[in-house]
C-alpha positions in Angstrom: -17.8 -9.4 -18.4 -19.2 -12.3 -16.4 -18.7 -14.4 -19.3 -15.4 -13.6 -20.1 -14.2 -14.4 -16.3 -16.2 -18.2 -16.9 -14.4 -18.6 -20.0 -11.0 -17.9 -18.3 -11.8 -19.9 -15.7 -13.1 -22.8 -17.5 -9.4 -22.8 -19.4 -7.4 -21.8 -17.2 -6.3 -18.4 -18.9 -5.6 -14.7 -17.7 -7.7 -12.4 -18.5 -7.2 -8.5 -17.7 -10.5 -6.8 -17.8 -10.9 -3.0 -17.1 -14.8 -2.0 -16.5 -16.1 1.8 -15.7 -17.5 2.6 -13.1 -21.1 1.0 -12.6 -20.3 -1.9 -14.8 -21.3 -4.0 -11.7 -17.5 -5.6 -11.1 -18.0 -7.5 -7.9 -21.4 -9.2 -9.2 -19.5 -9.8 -13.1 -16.6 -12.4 -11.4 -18.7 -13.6 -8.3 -21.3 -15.1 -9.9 -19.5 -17.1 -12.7 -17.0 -17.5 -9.9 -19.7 -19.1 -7.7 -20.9 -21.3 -9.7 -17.9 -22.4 -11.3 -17.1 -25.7 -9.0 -13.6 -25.0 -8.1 -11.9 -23.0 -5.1 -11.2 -19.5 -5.7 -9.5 -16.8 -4.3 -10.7 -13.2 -4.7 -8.1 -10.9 -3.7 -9.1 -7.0 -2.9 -6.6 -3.9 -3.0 -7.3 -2.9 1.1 -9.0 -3.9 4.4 -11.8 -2.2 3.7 -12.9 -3.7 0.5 -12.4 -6.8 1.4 -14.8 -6.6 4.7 -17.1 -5.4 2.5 -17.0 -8.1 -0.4 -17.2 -11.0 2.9 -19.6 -9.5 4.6 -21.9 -7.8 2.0 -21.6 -8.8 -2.1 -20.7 -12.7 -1.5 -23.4 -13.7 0.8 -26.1 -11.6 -1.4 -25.0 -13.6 -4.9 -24.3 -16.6 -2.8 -27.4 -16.4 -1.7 -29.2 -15.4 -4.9 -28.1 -18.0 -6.5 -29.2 -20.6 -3.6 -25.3 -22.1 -3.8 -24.5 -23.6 0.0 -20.7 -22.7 -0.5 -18.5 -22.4 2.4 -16.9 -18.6 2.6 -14.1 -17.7 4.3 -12.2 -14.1 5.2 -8.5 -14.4 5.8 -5.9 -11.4 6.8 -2.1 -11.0 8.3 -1.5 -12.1 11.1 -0.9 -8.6 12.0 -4.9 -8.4 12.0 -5.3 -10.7 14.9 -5.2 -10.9 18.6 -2.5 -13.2 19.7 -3.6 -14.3 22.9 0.2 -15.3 23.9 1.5 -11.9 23.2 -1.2 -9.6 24.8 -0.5 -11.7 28.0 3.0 -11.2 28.1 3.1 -7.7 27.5 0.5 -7.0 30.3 2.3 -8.5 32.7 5.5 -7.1 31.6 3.7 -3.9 32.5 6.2 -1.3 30.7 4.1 0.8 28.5 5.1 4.5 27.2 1.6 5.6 28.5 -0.6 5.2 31.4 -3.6 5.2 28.6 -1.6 2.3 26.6 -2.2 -0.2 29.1 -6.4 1.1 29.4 -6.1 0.2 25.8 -4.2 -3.1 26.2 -7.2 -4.4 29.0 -9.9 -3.5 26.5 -8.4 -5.6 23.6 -7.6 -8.2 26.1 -11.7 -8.1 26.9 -12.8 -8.0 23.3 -10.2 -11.0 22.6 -11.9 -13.2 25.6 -15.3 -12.6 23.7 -14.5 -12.8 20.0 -14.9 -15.3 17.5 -12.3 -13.9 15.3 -9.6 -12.2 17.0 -10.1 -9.5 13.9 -9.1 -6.4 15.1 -11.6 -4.6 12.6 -14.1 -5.6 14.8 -12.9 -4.1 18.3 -15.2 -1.6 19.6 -13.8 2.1 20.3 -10.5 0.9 19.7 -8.9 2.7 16.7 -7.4 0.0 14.1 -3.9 2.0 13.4 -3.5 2.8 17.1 0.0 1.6 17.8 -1.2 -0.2 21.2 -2.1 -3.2 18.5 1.8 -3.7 18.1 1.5 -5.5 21.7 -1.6 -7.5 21.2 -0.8 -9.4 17.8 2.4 -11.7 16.7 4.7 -11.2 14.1 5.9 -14.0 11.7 9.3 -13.7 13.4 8.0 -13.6 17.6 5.2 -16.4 16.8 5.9 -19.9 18.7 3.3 -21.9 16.2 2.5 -25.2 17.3 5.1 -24.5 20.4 2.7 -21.7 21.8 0.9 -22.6 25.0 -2.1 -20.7 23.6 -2.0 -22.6 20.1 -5.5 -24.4 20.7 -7.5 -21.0 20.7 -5.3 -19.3 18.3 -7.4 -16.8 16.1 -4.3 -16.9 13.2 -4.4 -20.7 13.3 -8.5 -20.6 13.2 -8.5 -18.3 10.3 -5.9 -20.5 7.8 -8.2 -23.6 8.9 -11.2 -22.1 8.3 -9.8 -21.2 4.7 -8.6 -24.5 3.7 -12.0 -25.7 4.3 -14.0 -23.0 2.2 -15.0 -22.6 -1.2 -14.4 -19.3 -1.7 -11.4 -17.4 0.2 -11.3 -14.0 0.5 -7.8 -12.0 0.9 -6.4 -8.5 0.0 -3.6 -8.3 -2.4 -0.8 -7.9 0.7 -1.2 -11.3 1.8 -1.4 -12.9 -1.3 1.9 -11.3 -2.4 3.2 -12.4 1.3 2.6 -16.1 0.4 4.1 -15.8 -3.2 7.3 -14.6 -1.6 7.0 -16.8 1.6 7.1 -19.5 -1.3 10.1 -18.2 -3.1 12.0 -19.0 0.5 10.6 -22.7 0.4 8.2 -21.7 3.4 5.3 -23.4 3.4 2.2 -21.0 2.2 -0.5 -19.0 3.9 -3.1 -19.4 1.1 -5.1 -22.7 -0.1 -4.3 -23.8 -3.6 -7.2 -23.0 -6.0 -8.5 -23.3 -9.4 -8.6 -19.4 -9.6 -7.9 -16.1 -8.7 -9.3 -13.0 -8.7 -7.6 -9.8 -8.1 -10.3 -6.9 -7.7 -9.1 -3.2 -7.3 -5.9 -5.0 -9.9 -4.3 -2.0 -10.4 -2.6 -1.6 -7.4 -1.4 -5.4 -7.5 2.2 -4.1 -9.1 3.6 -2.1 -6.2 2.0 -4.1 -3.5 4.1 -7.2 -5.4 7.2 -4.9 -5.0 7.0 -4.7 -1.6 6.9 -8.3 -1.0 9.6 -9.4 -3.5 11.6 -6.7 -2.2 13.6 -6.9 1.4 13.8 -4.1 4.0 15.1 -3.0 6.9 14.1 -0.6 9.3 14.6 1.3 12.6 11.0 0.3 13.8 11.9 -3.5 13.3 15.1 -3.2 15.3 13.3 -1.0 18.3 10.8 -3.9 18.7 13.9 -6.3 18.9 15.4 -4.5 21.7 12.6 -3.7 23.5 11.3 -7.9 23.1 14.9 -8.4 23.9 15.1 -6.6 27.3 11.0 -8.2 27.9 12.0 -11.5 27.1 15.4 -11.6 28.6 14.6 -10.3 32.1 11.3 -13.0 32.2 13.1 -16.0 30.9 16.8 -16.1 31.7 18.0 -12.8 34.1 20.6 -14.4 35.4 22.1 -15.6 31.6 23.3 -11.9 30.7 22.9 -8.1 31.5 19.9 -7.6 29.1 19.1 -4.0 30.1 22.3 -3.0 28.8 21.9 -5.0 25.7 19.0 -3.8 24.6 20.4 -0.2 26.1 22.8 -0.9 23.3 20.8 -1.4 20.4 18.6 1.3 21.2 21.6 3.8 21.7 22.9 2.1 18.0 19.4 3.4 16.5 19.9 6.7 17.6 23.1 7.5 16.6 21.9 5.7 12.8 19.4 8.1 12.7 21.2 11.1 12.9 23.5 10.0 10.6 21.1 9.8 8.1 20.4 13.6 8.1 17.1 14.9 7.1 13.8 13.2 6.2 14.0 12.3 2.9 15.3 9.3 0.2 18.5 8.4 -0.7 20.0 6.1 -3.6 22.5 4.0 -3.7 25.4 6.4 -4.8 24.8 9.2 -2.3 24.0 5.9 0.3 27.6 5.0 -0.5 29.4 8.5 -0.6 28.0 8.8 3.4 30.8 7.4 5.3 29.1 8.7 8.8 25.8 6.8 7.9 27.9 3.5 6.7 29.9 4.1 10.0 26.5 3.7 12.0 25.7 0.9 10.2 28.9 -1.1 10.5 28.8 -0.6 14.2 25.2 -1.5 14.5 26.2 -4.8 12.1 28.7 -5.7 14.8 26.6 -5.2 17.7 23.9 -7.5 16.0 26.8 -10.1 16.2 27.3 -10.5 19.6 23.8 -10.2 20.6 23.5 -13.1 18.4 25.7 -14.9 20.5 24.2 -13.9 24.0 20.6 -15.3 22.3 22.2 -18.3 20.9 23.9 -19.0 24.4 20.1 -18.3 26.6 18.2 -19.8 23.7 17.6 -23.1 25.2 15.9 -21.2 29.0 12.3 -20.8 26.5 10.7 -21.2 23.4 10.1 -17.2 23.5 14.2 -16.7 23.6 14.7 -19.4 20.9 12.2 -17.6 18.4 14.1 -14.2 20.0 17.2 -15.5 19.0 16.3 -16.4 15.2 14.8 -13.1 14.5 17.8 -11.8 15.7 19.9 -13.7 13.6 17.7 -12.5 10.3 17.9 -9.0 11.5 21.6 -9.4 11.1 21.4 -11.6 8.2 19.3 -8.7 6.4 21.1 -5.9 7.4 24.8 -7.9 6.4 23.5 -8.9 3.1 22.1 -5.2 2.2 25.1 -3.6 3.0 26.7 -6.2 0.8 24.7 -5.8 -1.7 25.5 -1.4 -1.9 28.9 -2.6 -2.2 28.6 -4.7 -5.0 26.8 -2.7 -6.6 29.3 -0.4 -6.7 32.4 -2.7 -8.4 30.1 -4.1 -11.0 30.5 -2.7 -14.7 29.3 0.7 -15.5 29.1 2.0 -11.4 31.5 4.1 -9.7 34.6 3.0 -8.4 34.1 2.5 -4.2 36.8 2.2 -1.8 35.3 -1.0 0.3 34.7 0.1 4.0 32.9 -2.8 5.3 33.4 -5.3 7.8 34.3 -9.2 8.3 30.2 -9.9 8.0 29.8 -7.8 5.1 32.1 -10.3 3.5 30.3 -13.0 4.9 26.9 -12.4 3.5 28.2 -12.3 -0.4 27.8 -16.4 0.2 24.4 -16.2 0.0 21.5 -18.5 -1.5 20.0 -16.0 -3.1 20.3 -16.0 -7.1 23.2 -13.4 -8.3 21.0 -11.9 -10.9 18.2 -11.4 -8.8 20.6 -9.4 -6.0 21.8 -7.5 -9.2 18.7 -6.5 -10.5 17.6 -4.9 -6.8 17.7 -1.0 -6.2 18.7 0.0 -3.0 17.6 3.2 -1.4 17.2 4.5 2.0 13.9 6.2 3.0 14.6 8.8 6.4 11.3 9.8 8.7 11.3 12.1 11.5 11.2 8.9 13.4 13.4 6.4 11.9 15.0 4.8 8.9 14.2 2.1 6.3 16.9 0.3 4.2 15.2 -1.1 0.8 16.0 -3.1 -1.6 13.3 -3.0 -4.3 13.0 -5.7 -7.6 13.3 -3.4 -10.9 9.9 -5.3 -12.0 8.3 -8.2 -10.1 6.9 -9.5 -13.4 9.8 -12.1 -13.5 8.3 -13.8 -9.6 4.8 -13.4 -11.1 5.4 -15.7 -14.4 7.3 -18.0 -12.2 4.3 -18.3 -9.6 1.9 -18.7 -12.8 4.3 -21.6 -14.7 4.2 -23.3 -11.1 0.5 -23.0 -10.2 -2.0 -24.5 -13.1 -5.3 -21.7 -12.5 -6.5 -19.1 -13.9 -5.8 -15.4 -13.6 -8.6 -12.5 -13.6 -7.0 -9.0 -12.8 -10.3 -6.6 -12.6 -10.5 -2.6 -11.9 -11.8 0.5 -13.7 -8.0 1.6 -14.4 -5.6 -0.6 -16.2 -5.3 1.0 -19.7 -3.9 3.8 -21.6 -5.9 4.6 -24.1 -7.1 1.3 -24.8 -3.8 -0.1 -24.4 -3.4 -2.8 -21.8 0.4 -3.8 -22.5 1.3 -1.2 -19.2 -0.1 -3.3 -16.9 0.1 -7.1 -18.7 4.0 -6.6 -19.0 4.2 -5.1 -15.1 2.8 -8.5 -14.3 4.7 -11.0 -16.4 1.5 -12.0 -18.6 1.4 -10.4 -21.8 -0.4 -12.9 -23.4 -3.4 -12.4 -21.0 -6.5 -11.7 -22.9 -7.7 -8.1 -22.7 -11.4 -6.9 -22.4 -12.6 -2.8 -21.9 -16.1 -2.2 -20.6 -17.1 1.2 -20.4 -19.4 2.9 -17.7 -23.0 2.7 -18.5 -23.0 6.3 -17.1 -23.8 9.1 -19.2 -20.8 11.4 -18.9 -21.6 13.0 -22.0 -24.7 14.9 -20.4 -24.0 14.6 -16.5 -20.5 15.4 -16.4 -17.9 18.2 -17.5 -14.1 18.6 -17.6 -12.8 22.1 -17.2 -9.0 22.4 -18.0 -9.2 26.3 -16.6 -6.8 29.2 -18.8 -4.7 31.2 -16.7 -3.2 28.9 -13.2 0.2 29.0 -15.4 3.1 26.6 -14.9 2.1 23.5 -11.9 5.9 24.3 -10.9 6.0 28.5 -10.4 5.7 29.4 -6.5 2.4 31.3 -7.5 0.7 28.6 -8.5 -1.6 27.8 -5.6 -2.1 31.5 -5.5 -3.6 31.1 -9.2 -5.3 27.8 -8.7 -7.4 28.9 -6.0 -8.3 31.9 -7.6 -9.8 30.4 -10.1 -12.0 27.2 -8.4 -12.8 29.1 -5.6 -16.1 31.1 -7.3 -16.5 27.5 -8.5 -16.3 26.0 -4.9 -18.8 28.5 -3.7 -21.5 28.3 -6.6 -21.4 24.7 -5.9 -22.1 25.3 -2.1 -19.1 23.2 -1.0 -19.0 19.7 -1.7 -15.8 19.5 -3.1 -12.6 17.5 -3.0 -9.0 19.3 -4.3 -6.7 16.3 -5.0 -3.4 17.7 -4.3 -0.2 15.2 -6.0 1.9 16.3 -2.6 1.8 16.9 0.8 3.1 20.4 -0.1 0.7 21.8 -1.8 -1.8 19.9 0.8 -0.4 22.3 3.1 -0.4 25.4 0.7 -3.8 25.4 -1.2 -5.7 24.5 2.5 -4.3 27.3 4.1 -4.9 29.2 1.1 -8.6 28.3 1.2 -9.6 28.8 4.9 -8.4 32.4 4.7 -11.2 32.7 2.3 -13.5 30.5 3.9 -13.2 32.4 7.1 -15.3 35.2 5.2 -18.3 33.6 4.0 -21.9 34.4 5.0 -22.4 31.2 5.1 -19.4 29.0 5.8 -17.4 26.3 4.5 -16.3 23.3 6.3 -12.6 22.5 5.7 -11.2 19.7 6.0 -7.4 18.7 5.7 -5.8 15.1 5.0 -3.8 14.8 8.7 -6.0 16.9 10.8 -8.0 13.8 11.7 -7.5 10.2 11.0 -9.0 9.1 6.7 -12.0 7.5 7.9 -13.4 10.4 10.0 -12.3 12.9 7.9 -14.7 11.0 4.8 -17.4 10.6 7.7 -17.6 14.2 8.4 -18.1 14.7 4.3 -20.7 13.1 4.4 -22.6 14.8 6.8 -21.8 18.0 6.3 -23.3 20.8 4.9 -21.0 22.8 2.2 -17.9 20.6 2.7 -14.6 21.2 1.2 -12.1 18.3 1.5 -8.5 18.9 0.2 -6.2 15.5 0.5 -3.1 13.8 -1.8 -2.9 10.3 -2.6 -4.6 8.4 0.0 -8.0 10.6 -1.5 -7.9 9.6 -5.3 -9.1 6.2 -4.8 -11.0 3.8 -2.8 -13.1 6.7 -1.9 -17.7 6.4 -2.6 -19.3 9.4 -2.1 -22.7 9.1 -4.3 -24.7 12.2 -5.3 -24.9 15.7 -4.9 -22.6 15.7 -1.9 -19.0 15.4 -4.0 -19.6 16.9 -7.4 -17.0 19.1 -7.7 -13.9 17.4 -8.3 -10.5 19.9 -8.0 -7.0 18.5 -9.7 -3.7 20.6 -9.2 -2.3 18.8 -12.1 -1.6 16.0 -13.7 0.3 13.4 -11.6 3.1 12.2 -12.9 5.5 10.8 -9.9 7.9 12.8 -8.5 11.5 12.3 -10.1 13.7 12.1 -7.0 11.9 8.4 -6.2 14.9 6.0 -6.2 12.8 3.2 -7.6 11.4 5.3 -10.1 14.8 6.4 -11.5 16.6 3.1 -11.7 13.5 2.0 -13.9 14.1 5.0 -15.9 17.8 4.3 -16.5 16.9 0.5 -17.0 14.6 1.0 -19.6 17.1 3.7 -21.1 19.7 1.6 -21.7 17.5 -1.0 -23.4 16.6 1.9 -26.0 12.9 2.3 -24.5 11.0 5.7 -24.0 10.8 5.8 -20.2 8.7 8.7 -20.9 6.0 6.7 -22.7 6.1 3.7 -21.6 6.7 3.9 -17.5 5.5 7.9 -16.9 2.7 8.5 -18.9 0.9 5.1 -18.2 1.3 5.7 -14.9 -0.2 9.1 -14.6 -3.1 8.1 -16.7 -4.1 5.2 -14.1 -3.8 7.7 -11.4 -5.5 10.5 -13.4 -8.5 8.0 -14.0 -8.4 7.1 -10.3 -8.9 10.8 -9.1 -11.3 11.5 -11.7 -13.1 8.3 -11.0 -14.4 9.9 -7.6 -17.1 12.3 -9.1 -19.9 10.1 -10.9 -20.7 7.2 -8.7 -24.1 6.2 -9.6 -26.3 6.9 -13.1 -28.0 9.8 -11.4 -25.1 11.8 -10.0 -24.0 15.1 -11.9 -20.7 16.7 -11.3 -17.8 18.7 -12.5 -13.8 18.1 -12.7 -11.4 20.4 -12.9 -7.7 19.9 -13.6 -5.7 22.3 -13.3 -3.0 22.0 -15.7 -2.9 23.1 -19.6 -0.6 20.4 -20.6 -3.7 18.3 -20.9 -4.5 20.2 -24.0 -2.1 21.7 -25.2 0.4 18.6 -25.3 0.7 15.8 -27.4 0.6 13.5 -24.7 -2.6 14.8 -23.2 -4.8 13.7 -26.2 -3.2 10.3 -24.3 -4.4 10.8 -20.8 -8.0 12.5 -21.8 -8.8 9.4 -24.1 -8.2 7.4 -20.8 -10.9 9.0 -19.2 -14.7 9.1 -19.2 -15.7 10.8 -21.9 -16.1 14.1 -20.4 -17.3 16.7 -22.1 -14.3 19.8 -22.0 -14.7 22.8 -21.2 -12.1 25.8 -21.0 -13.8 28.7 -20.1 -14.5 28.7 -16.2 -17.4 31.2 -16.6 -19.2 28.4 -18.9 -18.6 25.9 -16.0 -19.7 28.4 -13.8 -23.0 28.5 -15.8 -23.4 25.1 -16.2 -23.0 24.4 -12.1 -26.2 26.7 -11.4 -28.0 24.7 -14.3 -31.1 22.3 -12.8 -29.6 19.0 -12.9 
């Protein structure tokens, strides 16, 4: 593998290279990436990954190989303290919670001591607690070279100590951010360089979506108004009543909200049959407008109301052009008729600078939270921005993970990111499956869609959960049956001799609830997606491994539907070619959670017959280790109380 990344990176090429687990990934591209004399960028899939490639595998090849390169770690902005920001808000003083403000003072101390502003690095104070929302700057709210706080500006440090390092490392969000901060002829976040690596690859294709995508949401707006009122009443009271402004917009969000109706997603069609929800909008789209013009007419009293006033102008902008963009979609060719009900500024956005085909090719879609609402408007495929990116940029392009083909075939994943003439290469684990590891596909848990089937699935792993003493994850595909097999399992776990420790994805924030795993003595974790990858638990303490079945996406995802009826009308097989790969990668991703090191020993269970009995499981069990299969639970019983 390491030779096959110099080689790409000596020519330039792409290569797409999917190794088992303990190939020895991070060490195959660092060290040929090290040593290869050119800048490169290593992009990870999360946070956490990429924290531990800075601070753990690059300084041990770096310094293996005795190489005095310069390293650098670079995040979103959203990752760092903005020393401008957290100021403001303290002394604007208005905080939801007495404990908020406790909160604000301590990241205001660890911001006075730090070198990096990374909020990774806080002490005691949780990473997703939403207290951060008032200590860091947003792309729209930041002042730049304008800010009176610019010469100690943690953001500004980070970029500079990353144009000035050999080796960058990023996660796959910001990278996607730059690509698309390009596209709008901003100047970019990243350094060029002679390469990039994208570890974890596999999730690069969504994360790309989001960026080439636009949305809109309730959250955004609230932090509008509530800037708006902060702003307004600090820099210019007298220029306009900005309680009742912000009142406004705040009112507008409510009233949205219940339009929308229940939590759920929406496409476009039902999106345009709602008149009550397009009502909401329309008024919120005029209100916009003349907030624009109290900005624009205070925008000149401070720098904060002049960066106020453009991000309310985009807001509008965004919101205008989406709704423009459901009505259009409606007139064109082939869509149902629609009797327009939009406004002046509806009509307005259609002159946009934005190319037709691309606004064409978007699917729009609504997602509803208990909370609040998000307009999207999601690319088909991002794998036309990625071979425009690559035409314009002269490196190479090393995609790496453990899960990016379908039974050998790698044309899934090279098409999804524009590059089908990368070069392919499959490494297998060095892992002996064959004798450590089995694969029961149990008889008897029936159809994955009948109301019984939790009843039947934990009927049958639960003498498995207890002859393994615990120390088992079930990998649920929805929150649903989250919620179902869990409560399912503590009734039985309640009367045990010796109990088992249950833990439920939601009862305690991801981190804790893998810290407690760990620890703990028969341990029986049951989560959905966030638990099927990313996720090290070596040795005997996670080797059972529980699958409800096979995880194909759920059909009422917009995104996933317009693809579908895309790819239909071309004469494709949606079925094979968008469904099945996609399942498989996820498949290999849950299943890749049991053997983590060449001594572990374990046993998987997926609960779902069509992985035998179906044509297209000979598919998805060729994509995974080779496990050895059983059927009969009572042989998997037996081979659970054999001696390792």
């Amino acid at each position: 593998m390491a030779v096959a990344v110099a080689e790409a990176i000596e020519r330039g090429e792409a290569l797409v290279a999917e190794a088992g687990t303990g190939t020895g990934k991070t060490f195959a591209y660092l060290v040929p990436a090290l040593l290869s004399g050119g800048r490169v960028l290593v992009s990870t899939g999360t946070r956490t990954l990429q924290d531990q490639l800075f601070r753990r595998d690059l300084p041990a090849v770096r310094d293996a190989l005795g190489l005095g390169l310069r390293i650098a770690l670079l995040k979103g902005r959203s990752n760092y303290v903005c020393h401008h920001h957290l100021r403001r808000n303290l002394e604007d003083g208005r905080f939801e919670r007495r404990e908020d403000a406790a909160v604000l003072r301590r990241i205001e101390r660890f911001a006075a001591i730090s070198n990096t502003g990374d909020r990774a690095d806080a002490p005691g104070i949780a990473e997703d607690s939403p207290v951060w929302a008032r200590a860091v700057s947003t792309r729209e709210n930041c002042l730049g070279q304008d800010c009176p706080d610019f010469d100690r500006c943690f953001v500004f440090k980070a970029r500079q100590a990353a144009q000035q390092a050999d080796v960058v490392v990023v996660n796959h969000h910001l990278f996607c951010a730059d690509l698309a901060l390009r596209d709008e002829g901003v100047s970019e976040l990243l350094p060029s360089a002679a390469a990039v690596i994208f570890d974890e690859a596999h999730q690069l294709p969504e994360t790309a979506v989001q960026f080439f995508g636009r949305s809109l949401s309730t959250r955004q707006l609230g932090d509008f108004a509530r800037d708006l009122l902060r702003i307004g009443l600090a820099d210019a009271r007298d220029a306009a009543d900005w309680t009742l402004a912000s009142g406004e917009i705040e009112q507008a969000l409510r009233v949205w909200r219940l339009a929308a109706g229940r939590p759920g997603r929406r496409d476009a069609p039902q999106l345009r049959g709602d008149r009550e929800q397009r009502q909401a909008l329309d008024e919120l789209l005029a209100l916009l407008d003349r907030i624009d013009a109290l900005l624009m007419g205070a925008a000149q009293r401070s720098r904060d109301l002049a960066r106020l006033a453009l991000r309310g102008a985009e807001l509008h902008r965004r919101l205008a052009q989406w709704l423009a963009m459901l009505d259009r979609a409606a007139i064109r060719p082939g869509a149902e008729p629609h009797e327009r009900g939009g406004t002046d500024e509806t009509d307005e956005a259609d002159e946009t600078d934005e190319p037709a085909d691309e606004l064409d090719e978007a699917v729009l879609w609504s997602e509803v939270h208990q909370s609040g609402v998000t307009l999207h408007a999601t690319p088909l495929s991002v794998a036309p921005a990625m071979r425009r990116h690559r035409e314009q940029t002269l490196r190479s392009w090393i995609f790496v993970s453990a899960t990016l083909s379908v039974a050998g075939d790698f044309a899934h994943f090279t098409e999804a990111i524009g590059m089908p003439d990368a070069r392919t290469l499959q490494l297998g684990s060095p892992f002996d499956y064959k004798k450590n590891a089995r694969l029961l596909v149990p008889r008897g848990c029936g159809d994955p869609g009948s109301p019984e089937f939790a009843d039947r699935l934990v009927e049958t792993c639960w003498p498995l959960i207890e002859a393994n003493g615990g120390r088992a994850f079930v990998l649920c595909t929805s929150l649903r049956m989250v919620d179902r097999v869990s409560a399912l399992l503590r009734e039985r776990a309640g009367r045990q001799e010796e109990p088992i420790e249950l833990l439920v994805q939601g009862s305690a924030p991801r981190a804790a609830l893998l810290e407690r795993f760990r620890v703990a003595d028969r341990p029986v974790l049951v989560g959905s997606a966030s638990f099927w990858e990313g996720v090290d638990v070596a040795g005997r303490q996670l080797s059972l491994v529980i699958i409800d079945k096979l995880p194909f996406a759920p059909p009422d995802d917009p995104v996933l539907r317009a693809r579908i009826d895309a790819l239909r009308r071309r004469g494709g097989d949606p079925f094979r070619e968008i469904q099945l790969p996609a399942a498989a990668m996820a498949l290999k991703q849950g299943a890749g959670r049991l053997i983590r090191s060449e001594t572990d020993r374990g046993l998987l269970v997926v609960c779902d017959d069509r992985l035998v009995t179906r044509g297209y499981g000979r598919s998805l069990v060729r994509s995974m280790p080779p496990f050895t299969i059983l059927r009969d639970a009572g042989e998997a019983l037996a081979w659970l109380g054999e001696e390792a």
